[in-house]
C-alpha positions in Angstrom: 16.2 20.3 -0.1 13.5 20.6 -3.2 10.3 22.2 -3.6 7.5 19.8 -3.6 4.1 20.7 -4.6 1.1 18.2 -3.8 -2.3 18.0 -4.9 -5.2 15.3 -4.4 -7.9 14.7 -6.4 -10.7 17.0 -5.0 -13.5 15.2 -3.2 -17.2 15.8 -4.0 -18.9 17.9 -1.2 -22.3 15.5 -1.6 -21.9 13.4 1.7 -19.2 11.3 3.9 -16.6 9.7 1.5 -16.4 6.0 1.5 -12.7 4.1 2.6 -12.2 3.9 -1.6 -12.4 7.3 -2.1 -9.7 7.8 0.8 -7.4 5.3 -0.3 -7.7 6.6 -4.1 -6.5 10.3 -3.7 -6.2 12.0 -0.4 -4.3 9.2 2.1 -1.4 8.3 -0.8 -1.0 11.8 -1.3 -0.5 12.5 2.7 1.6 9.6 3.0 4.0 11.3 0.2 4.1 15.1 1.6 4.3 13.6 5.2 7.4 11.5 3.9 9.2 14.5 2.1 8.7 16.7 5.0 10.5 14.3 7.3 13.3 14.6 4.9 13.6 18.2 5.2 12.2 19.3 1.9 9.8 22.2 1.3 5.9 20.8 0.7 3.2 22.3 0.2 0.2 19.9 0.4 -3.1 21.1 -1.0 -6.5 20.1 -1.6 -10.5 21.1 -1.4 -13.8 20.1 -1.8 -15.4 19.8 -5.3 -18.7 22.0 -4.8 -20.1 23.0 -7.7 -22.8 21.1 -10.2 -25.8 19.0 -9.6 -24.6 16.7 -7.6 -24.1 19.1 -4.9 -27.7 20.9 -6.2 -29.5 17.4 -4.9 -27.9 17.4 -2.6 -29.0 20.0 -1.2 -32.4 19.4 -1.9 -32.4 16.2 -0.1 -31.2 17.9 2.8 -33.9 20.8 2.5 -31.1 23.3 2.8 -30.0 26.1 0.4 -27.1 24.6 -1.4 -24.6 27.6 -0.6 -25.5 26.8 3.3 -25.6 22.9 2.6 -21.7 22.9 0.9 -20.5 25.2 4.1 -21.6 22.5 6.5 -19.8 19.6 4.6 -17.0 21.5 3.7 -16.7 21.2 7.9 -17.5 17.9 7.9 -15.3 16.6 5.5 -12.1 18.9 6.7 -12.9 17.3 10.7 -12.8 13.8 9.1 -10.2 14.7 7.0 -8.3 15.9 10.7 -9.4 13.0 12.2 -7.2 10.8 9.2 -4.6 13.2 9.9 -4.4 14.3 6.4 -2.0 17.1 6.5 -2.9 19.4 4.4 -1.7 22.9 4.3 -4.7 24.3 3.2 -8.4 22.6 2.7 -9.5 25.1 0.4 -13.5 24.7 -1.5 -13.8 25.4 -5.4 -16.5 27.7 -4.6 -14.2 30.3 -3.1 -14.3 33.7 -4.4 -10.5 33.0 -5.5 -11.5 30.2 -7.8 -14.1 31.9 -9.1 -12.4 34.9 -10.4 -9.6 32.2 -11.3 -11.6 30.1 -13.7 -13.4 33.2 -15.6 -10.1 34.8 -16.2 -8.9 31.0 -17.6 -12.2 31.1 -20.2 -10.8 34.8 -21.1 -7.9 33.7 -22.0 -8.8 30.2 -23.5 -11.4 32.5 -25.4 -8.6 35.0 -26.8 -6.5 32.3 -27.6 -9.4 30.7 -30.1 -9.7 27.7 -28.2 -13.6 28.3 -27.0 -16.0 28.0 -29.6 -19.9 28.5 -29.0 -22.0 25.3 -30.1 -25.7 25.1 -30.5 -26.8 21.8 -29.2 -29.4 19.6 -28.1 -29.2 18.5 -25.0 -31.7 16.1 -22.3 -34.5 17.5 -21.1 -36.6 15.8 -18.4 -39.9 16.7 -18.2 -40.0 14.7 -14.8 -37.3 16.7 -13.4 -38.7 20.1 -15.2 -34.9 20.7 -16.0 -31.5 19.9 -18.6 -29.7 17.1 -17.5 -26.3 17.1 -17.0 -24.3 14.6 -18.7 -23.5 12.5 -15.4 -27.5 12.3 -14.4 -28.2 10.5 -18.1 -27.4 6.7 -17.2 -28.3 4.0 -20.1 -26.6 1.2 -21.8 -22.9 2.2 -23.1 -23.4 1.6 -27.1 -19.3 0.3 -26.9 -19.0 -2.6 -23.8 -22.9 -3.1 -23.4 -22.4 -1.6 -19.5 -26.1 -0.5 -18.0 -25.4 1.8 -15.9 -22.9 3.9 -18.3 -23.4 7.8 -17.6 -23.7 10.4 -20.4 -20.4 11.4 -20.1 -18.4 8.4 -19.8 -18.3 4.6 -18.9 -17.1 3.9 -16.0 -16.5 -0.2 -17.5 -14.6 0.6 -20.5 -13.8 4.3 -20.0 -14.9 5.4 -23.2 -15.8 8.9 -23.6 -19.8 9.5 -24.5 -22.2 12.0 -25.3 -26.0 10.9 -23.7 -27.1 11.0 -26.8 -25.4 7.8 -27.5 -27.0 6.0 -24.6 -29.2 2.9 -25.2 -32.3 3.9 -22.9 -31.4 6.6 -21.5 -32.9 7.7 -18.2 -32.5 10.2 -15.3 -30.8 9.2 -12.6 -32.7 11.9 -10.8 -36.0 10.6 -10.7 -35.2 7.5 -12.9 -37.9 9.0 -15.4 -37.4 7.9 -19.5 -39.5 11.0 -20.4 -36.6 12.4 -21.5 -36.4 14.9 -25.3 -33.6 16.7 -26.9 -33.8 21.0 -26.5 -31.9 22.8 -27.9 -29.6 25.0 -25.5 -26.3 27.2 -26.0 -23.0 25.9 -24.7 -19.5 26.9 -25.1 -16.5 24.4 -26.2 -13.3 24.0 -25.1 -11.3 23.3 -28.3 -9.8 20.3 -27.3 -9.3 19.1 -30.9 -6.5 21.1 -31.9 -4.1 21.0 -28.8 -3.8 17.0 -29.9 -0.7 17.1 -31.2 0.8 19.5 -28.2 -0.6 17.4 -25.6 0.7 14.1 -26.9 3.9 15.8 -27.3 3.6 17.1 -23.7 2.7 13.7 -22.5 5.5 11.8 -23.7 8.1 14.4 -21.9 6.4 13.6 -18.8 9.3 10.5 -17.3 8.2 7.4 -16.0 4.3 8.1 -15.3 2.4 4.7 -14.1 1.4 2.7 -17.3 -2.2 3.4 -15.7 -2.1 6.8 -16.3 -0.1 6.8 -19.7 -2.4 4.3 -21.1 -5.6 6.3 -20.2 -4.4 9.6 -21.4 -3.7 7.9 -24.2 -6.8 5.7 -24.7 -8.6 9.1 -25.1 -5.8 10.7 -27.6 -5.9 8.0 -30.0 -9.5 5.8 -29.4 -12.1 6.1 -32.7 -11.8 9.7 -33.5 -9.2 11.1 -30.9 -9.8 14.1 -28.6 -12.9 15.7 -28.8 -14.0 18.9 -28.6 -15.6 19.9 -25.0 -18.2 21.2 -23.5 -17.7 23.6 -20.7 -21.0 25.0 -19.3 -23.9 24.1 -18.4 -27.5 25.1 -17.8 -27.4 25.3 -14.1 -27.5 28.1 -11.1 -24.9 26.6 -8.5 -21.3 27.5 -10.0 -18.8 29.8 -11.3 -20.9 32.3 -13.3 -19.8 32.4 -16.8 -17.9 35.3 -17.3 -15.0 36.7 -19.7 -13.0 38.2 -17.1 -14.9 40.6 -15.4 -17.5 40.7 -18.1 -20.9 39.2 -19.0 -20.4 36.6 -21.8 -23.1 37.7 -24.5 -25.7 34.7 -25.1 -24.6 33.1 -21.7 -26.3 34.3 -19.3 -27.7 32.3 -16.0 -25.4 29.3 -17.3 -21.8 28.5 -15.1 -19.2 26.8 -16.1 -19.0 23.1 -16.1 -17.8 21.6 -12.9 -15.1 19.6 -14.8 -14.1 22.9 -15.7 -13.4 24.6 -12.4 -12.2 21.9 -10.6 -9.1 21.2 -11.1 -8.6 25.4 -11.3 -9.3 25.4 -7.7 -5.8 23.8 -7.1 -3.9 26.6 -8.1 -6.9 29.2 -6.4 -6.7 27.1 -2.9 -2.8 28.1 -2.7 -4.6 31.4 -3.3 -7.2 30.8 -0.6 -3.8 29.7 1.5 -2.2 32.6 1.9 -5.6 34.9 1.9 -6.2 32.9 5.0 -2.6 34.0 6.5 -1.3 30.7 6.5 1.7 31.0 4.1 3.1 33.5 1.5 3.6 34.2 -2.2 1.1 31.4 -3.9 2.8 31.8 -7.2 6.0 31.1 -6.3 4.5 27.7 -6.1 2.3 28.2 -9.4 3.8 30.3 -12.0 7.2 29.3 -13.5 7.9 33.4 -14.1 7.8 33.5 -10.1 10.2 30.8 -9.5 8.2 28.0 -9.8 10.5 26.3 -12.1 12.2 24.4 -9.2 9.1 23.1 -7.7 8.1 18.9 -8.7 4.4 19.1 -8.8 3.0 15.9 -8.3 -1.2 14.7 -8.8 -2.8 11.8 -6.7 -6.1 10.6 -8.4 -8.1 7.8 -8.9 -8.3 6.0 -12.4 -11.5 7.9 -13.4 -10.1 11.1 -12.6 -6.9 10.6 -15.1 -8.7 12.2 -18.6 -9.6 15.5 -17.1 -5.9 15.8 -15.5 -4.0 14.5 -18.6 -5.9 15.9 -20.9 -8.5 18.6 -20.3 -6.9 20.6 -17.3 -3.6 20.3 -19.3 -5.5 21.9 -22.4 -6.6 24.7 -20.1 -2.8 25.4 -18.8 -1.0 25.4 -22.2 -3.9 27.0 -23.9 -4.0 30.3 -21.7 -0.4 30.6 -23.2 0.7 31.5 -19.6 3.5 30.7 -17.2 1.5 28.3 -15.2 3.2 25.2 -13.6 2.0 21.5 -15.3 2.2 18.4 -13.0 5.4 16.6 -13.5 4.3 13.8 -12.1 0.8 11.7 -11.7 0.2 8.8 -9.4 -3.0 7.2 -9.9 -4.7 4.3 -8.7 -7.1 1.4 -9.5 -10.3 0.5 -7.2 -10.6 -0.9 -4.3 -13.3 -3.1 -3.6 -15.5 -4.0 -0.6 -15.6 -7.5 1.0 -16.7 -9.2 -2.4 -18.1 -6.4 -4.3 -18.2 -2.8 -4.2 -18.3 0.7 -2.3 -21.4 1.7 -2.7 -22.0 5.8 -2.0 -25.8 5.2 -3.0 -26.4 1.7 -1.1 -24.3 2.5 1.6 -22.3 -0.5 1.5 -18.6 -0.7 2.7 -16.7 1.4 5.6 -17.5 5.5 5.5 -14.8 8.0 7.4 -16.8 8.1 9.9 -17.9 4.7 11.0 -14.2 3.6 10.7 -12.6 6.6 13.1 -15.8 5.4 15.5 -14.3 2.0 15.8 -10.6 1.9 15.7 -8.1 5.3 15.5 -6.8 6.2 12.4 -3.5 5.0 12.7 -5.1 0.7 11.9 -6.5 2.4 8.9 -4.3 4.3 7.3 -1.7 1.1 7.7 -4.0 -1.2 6.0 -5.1 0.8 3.2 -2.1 2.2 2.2 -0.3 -1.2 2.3 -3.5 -2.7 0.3 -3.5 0.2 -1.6 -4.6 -0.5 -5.2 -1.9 0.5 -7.6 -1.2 -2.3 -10.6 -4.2 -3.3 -10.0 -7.9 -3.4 -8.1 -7.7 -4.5 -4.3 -10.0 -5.6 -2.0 -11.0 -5.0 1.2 -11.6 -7.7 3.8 -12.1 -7.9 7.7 -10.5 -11.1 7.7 -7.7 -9.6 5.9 -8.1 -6.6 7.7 -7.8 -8.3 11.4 -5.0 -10.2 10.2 -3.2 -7.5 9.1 -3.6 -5.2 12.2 -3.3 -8.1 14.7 0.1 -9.2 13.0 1.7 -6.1 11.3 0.8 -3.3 14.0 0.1 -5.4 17.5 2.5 -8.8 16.9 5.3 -6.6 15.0 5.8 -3.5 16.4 3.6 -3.1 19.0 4.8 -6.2 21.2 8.4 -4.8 20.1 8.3 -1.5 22.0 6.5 -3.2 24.6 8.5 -6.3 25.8 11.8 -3.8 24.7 10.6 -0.8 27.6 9.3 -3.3 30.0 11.9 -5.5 30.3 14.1 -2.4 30.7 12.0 -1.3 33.6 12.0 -4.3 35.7 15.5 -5.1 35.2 17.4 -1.6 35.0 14.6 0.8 35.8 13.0 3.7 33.5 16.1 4.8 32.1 18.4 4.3 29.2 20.9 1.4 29.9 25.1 2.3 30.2 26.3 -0.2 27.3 29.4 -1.9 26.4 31.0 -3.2 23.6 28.6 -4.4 20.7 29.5 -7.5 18.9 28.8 -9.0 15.4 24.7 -9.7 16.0 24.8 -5.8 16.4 26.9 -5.4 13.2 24.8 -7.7 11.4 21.5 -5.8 12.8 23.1 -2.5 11.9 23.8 -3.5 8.5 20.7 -5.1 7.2 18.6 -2.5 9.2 20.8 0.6 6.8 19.8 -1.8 3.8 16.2 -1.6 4.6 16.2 1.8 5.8 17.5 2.2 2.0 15.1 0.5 0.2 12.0 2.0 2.0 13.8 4.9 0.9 14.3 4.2 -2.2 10.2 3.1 -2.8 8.9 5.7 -1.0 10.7 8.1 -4.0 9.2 6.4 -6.7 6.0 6.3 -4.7 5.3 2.5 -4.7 3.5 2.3 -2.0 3.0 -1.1 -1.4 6.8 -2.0 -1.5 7.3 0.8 1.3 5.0 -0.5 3.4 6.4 -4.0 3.1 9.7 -2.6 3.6 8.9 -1.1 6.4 7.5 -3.6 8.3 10.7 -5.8 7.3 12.3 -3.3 9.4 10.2 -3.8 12.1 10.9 -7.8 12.0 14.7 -7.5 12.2 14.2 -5.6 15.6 12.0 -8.7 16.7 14.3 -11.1 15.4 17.4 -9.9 16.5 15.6 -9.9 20.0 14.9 -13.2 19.7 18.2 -14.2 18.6 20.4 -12.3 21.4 17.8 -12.9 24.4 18.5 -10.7 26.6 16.6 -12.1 29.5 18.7 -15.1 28.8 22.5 -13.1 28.9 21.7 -11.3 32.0 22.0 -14.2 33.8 25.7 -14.4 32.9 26.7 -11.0 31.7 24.9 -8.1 32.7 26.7 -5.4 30.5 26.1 -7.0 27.7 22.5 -7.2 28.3 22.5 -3.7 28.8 24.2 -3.4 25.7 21.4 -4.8 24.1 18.5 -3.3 25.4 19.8 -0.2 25.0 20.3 -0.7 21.1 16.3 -2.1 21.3 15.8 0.9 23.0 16.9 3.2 20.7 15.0 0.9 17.8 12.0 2.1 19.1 12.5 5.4 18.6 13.8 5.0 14.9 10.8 2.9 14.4 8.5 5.6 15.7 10.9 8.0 13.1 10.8 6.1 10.0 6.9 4.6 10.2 5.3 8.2 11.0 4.5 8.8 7.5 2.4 5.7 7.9 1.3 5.5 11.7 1.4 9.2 12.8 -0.4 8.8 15.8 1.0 5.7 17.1 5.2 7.1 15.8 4.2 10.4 18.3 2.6 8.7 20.8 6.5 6.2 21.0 8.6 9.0 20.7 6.9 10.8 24.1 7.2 7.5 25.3 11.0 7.3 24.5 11.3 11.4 25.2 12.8 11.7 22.3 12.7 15.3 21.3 14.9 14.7 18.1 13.1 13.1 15.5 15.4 13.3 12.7 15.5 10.7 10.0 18.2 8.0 9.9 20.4 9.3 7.6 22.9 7.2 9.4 21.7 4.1 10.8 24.2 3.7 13.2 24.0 7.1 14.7 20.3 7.2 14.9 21.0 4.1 17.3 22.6 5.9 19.7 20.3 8.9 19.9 19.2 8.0 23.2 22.7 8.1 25.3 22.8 6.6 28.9 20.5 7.8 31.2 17.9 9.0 29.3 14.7 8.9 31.0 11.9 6.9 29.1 8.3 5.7 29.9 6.9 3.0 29.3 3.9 3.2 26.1 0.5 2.5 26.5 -0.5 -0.5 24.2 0.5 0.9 21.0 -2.0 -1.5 19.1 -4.8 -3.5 20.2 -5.8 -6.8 18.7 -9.0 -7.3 16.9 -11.0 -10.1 18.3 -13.0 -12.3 16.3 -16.7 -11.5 17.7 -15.4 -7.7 16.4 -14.8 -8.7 12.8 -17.5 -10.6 12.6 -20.2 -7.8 14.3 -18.5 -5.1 11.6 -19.0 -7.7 8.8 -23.0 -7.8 9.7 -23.0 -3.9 9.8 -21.8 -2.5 6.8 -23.0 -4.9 4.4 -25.6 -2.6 3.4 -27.5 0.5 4.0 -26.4 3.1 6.2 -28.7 4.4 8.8 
């Protein structure tokens, strides 16, 4: 058994996340600590909302709530849809607790004494529309490097290339859309990013088989034009983590906070904090702090592509530079985009499938199976309803639905609601056995290396060889001439249902614990041995027979969500 810490990329707390957000960070990441529990290792699974900095600030506003009030109620909203996706978290924590508070300011201290924070006099945007600074990410203009229009001041979303808004072409707020915009000149401090260069590329390249996606970014931003740059990490702002050195008042910073960029990514070591303040586990730092026995833990990151420069780069400058025994992520698994029915997800326009429109129309379970064998690793995805129906109707409904359906019913009309006496099985069994071990292996296998994609595929290979070899050995057709053996067979099928519902629960939880009270199966062990786990359900076990495990989607259905979320929300 090994220690496996988890983190997902922290959601903003401004609204109902999209089905790309989901799919980027926070349903990969379950997927993984639900697999490694099953295999009887030690997870913790963490992640929060991202609260602080304008976005949250407008927020706010828009809602005509005070912002401390407004990021309370979302918080809630986001942790019940994040429940309803079964996202198994041991702790939903917020970065605006008072553990990542004190957290962050005692990081600065150190980062401070350490020489790595240097104040700046700057000049930053000023709108006089707004009657306030801009932050970098509410200055949108033309990107001076790809010729991208909607490029914000702090970095291009097309080309990824790291900006300042004063190297915008036509600038403008984003607030108010205003180009009334001067340079003031403000106070800021700087996170010496410059001079950990050579210890983070060093760093980097001990890290073993990261994604090239993530590699190439981190390193994009080491090497591109003039390397890593220097960082500001405050801003003029009232909502966030006062900046403090320690305990203290910094002199010549006062009513700014720290930049949410910043105190992010500290809130994943403060929610294991905010964890075991709220009594649900013990001794945080034995998960954190390699001086508490956090040596033997694999930390692993889930993020989307945009997130990768602040988690390769900045938050690893933060670590190394408080010259403390904090844990680093051994591992990152980041993803591309996916799109939306021939374009994009659109937060702003509302266009494309929010949490909670999907969990309105279908459970979770038709969800989680399409995005995560869609999801977008080598490369962007896209999401379709045709693709979508096809996938549900044939992979969850034709494959392993119609399995454990015709498998429990057939049972029950021929030899009742229980569990079969069985003879001898023959070479189709053999055969099943063996090529069910090898897939059983190979899901395994992809589901360590987190390829997602081949898991799922896997996976549902297993499923087909339980459809095939009913098709093959008919057992409506041998009971006509030899009973026991169709008993024999039925009772194997039966017992494939129940490894089904073992080894796709990572996947399908709802649907794999809905089959297993079905089966009243009360050991859920995984299959370490194939061939055991196929006799887990010995003569005479009592079973029911399952609900519809998965509906089909009908054509009028795709074709009424197609009309509805191709644009605004209401």
């Amino acid at each position: 058994m090994a220690r496996h810490l988890i983190t997902s990329a922290i959601p903003y707390i401004n609204g109902v996340k999209h089905l790309g957000n989901l799919v980027g960070s926070q349903l990969p990441a379950d997927l993984y600590a639900r697999y490694l529990r099953a295999r009887g290792h030690e997870v913790l699974f963490l992640c929060a909302t991202d609260e602080h900095g304008t976005p949250a600030e407008l927020a706010a506003a828009k809602a005509g709530k005070p912002v401390a009030e407004y990021c309370a109620e979302m918080w809630q909203v986001q942790s019940d849809l994040a429940e309803g996706f079964r996202l198994s978290f041991d702790h939903f924590g917020r970065s605006s607790s008072p553990q990542n508070h004190t957290l962050t300011q005692h990081f600065a201290a150190r980062l401070d004494a350490a020489g790595l924070i240097r104040e700046v006099s700057e000049t930053q945007m000023y709108s006089h529309a707004d009657g306030r600074f801009l932050p970098d990410r509410y200055i949108e203009g033309t990107c001076p490097n790809c010729g991208f229009d909607s490029a914000r001041g702090d970095q291009c979303d097309n080309c990824t290339k790291q900006l300042d808004p004063v190297d915008l072409i036509n600038p403008r707020s984003t607030i108010s859309g205003s180009t009334d915009l001067e340079m003031r000149e403000t106070k800021h401090l700087y996170l010496r990013q410059s001079v950990m260069k050579e210890r983070l590329e060093e760093w980097i390249d001990t890290r073993q088989g990261w994604p090239v996606l993530t590699t190439s970014i981190a390193k994009k931003w080491l090497n591109d034009g003039d390397g890593l740059q220097d960082r500001g990490i405050t801003r003029d702002l009232d909502w966030g983590v006062p900046v403090m050195k320690g305990d203290q008042p910094w002199p010549g910073m006062e009513g700014k906070v720290f930049y949410v960029w910043f105190d992010a990514p500290i809130e994943y070591i403060a929610c294991a904090q905010e964890w075991v303040d709220a009594g649900k586990g013990q001794d945080w730092e034995r998960w954190w702090r390699t001086d508490k026995g956090a040596d033997d833990v694999r930390y692993t990151q889930f993020m989307g592509k945009d997130n990768v420069p602040f988690h390769t780069l900045s938050f690893p400058v933060t670590i190394l530079g408080s010259a403390e025994p904090w844990k680093l992520v051994d591992y990152i698994k980041s993803f591309n985009y996916l799109n939306y029915d021939g374009g994009q997800f659109s937060t702003s326009r509302g266009r494309g499938v929010f949490m909670d429109q999907a969990l309105e129309i279908l459970p979770a379970d038709y969800w989680r199976w399409w995005l995560l064998s869609h999801v977008p690793e080598t490369s962007d995805s896209e999401f379709t309803w045709e693709n979508f129906q096809t996938s549900v109707n044939k992979d969850l409904a034709d494959v392993l639905g119609n399995f454990a359906s015709r498998v429990t019913k057939f049972c029950r009309s021929k030899f009742g609601t229980s569990v079969p006496e069985a003879g001898a099985q023959g070479p189709d069994e053999a055969r099943l056995i063996a090529d069910l071990t090898a897939k059983v292996r190979e899901y395994e296998t992809h589901m360590e290396a987190i390829e997602i994609r081949k898991a799922a595929t896997a996976l549902r290979a297993a499923w087909v060889l339980g459809n095939e070899y009913l098709q093959e050995v008919a057992p409506w057709s041998t009971i006509k001439t030899d009973e026991a053996k169709a008993q024999m067979q039925i009772r194997l099928a039966l017992n494939l249902v129940r490894l089904y519902a073992v080894i796709s629960a990572p996947f399908i939880p709802d649907a794999s614990s809905d089959l297993l009270k079905a089966m009243r199966a009360e050991d859920a062990a995984w299959p370490e041995d194939v061939a055991q786990a196929l006799t887990a359900l010995p003569a005479g076990h009592a079973f029911d027979v399952p609900e519809v495990t998965f509906r089909k989607i009908t054509d009028a259905e795709r074709e009424d969500w197609q009309g509805r979320f191709a644009g605004q929300r209401g």
